[in-house]
C-alpha positions as a printed Julia matrix, in Angstrom:
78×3 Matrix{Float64}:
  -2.53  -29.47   -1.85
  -1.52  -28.35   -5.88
  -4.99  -26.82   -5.73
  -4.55  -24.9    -2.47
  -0.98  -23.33   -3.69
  -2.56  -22.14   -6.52
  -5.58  -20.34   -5.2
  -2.64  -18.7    -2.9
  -0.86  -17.93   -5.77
  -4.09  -16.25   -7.53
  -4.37  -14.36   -4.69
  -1.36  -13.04   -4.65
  -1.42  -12.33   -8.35
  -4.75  -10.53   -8.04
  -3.8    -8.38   -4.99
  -1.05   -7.21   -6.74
  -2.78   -6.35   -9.63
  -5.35   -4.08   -7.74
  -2.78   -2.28   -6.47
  -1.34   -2.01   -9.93
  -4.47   -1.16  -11.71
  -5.1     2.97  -12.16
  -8.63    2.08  -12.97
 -10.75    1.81   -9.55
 -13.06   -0.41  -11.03
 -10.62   -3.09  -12.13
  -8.87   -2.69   -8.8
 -12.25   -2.93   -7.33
 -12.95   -6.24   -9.47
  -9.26   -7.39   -8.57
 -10.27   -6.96   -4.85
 -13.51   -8.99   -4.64
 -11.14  -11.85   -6.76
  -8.77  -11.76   -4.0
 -11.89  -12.04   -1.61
 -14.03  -14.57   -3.13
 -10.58  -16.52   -3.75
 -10.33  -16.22    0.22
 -13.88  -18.01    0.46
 -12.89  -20.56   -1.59
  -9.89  -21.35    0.33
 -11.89  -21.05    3.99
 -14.45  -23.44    2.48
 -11.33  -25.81    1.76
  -9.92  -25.84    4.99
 -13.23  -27.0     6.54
 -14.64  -23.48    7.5
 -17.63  -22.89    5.96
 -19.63  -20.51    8.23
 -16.26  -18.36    7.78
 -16.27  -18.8     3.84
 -19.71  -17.44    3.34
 -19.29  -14.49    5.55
 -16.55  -13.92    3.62
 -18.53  -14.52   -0.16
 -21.34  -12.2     1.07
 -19.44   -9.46    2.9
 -15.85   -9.53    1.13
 -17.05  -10.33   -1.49
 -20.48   -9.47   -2.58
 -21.52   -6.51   -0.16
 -17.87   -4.55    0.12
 -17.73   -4.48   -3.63
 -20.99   -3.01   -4.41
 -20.22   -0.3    -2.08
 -16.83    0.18   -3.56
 -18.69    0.43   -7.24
 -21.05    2.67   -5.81
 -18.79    5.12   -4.47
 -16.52    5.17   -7.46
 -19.74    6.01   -9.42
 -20.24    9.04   -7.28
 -16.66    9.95   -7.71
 -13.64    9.92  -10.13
 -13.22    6.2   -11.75
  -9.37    6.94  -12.91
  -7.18    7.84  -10.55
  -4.29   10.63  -11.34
């Protein structure tokens, strides 16, 4: 249950931060955090078909797209 508060809590602390952060890259890191955090917590509560959905898309796939666009694009934001 401790364990379970604080992955919510890290959650919390890294969505907040990528909303914070003015570099898109760190946000971008901060967001797959948040999301891999999320797989962690589905795996926990006994839903593991919906934790690695969420580790390959949330986290893995979404994020490499993210990175690539920024790449193509500004990486600071004004």
């Amino acid at each position: 249950m401790i364990f379970i508060f604080f992955l919510i809590l890290s959650m919390l602390t890294a969505a907040i931060a990528a909303s914070i952060f003015k570099d898109l890259i760190n946000a971008v890191i901060a967001m797959a955090l948040v999301s891999l955090l999320a797989s962690i917590l589905f795996y926990l509560l006994q839903a593991p078909d919906v934790a690695m959905a969420e580790a390959a898309i949330g986290a893995a796939l979404t994020t490499a797209i993210f990175i690539i666009a920024i790449r193509r694009t500004k990486r600071y934001e004004e």
